[in-house]
N, C-alpha and C positions, 0 to 999 in steps of 0.2 A: 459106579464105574470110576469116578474122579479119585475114593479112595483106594482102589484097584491100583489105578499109574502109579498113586502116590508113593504108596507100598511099595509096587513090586507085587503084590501077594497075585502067582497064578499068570502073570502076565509080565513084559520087562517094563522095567521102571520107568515113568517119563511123566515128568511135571509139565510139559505143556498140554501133552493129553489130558495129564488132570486136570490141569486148569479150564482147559475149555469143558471138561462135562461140569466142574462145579458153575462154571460160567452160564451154562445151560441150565443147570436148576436154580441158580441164581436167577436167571429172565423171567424164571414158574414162579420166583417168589420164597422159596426156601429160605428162611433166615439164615439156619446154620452155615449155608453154602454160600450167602452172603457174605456172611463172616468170613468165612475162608478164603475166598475170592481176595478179598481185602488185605487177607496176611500175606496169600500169594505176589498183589503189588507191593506190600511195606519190603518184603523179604526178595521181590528180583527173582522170583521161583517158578520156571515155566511165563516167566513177560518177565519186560522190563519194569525196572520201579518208577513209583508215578505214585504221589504225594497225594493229588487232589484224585484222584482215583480210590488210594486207601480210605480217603475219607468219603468219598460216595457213597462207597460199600460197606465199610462200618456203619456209616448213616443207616444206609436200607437196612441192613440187619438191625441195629438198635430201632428203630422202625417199626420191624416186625418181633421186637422182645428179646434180641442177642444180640450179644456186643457193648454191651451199654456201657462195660470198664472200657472198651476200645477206645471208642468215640468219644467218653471221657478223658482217657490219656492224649487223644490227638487237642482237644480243646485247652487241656490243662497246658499245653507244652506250645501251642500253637505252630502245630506241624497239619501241614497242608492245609489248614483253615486257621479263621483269625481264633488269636488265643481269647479264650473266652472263660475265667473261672466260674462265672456263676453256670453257666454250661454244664463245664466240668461236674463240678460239686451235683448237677442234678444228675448230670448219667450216674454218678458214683455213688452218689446214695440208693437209686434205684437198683444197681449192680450188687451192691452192697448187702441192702434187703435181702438180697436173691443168696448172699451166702459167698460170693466171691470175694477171697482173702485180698486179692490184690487191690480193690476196691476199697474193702473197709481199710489196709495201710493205706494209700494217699486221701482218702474221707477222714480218717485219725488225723494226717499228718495238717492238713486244712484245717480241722477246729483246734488244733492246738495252736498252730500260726494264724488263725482267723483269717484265712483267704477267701475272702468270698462267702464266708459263714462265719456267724457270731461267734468270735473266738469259747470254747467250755474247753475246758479243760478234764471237765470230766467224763465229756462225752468222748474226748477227744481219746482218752483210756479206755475206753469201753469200745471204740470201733478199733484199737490197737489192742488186748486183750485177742477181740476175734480174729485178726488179723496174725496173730500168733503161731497159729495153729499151722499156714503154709507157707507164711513169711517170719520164720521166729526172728533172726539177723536182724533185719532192718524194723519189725516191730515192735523187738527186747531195746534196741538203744534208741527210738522215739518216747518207748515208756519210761527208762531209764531217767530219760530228759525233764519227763513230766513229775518224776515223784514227788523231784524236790517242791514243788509249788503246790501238792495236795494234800490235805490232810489223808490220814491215816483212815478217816469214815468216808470219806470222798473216794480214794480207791477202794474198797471195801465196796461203796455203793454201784462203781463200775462194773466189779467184775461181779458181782449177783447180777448186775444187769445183763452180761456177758453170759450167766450159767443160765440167764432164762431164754435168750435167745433162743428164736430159731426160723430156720431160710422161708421166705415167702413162696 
């Protein structure tokens, strides 16, 4: 129903109806609706926005296996909770795993500046490679960054590691 309001589809539109049925299977434990719930407070969509709310509900979803870039973004930037990169760097590797582009670009963007994880450079190419594919922009001028500092078998080595890849 929550995607119903959301829409429009069938029904007229209204974000606070949505919000309260995602809120409702949000209380059953739905992860996804978790998540959603969460973007509804980041975004003032159907409620007001509320900081340590978005991070409640990205929590419970990362929690229950969604979300896990979220609540890595909120830890990375320390919005609504204390910033925290080794946090971070753990949703985002787990996110990562899973095949989420947005994830592997700030996981890249971390081992190449060594935030919180042992600076590799080459690793840091290889989560920027996958990260390509739905972030090219911001993925092409990190790699960009990195060439100059790898050899020619070091990239080489990233992206076979990149073609062997695949999502958990």
């Amino acid at each position: 129903m929550g995607r119903l309001f959301e829409s429009g589809y069938g029904v007229e539109k209204d974000a606070a109806r949505a919000f309260k049925w995602f809120e409702k299977a949000s209380d059953q434990g739905h992860a996804d609706a978790q998540r959603i719930v969460g973007a509804f407070y980041e975004r003032g969509k159907g409620i007001s926005k509320s900081r340590s709310m978005v991070a409640k509900w990205y929590q419970r979803a990362a929690d229950g296996g969604n979300a896990k870039f979220d609540i890595g973004r909120l830890y990375y930037r320390g919005d609504g909770v204390e910033r925290d990169l080794k946090r971070a760097a753990t949703h985002f590797q787990e996110a990562a795993r899973q095949g989420e582009a947005k994830a592997q670009l700030f996981l890249g963007r971390m081992y190449a500046r060594g935030e919180s994880v042992l600076r590799d450079r080459v690793t840091a190419y290889f989560w920027l490679t996958l990260a390509e594919t739905e972030e090219p922009k911001r993925a092409k001028i990190l790699k960009e960054n990195l060439e100059g500092s790898l050899s020619i078998d070091e990239i080489k080595s990233a992206q076979e590691r990149a073609k062997r890849f695949r999502p958990e």
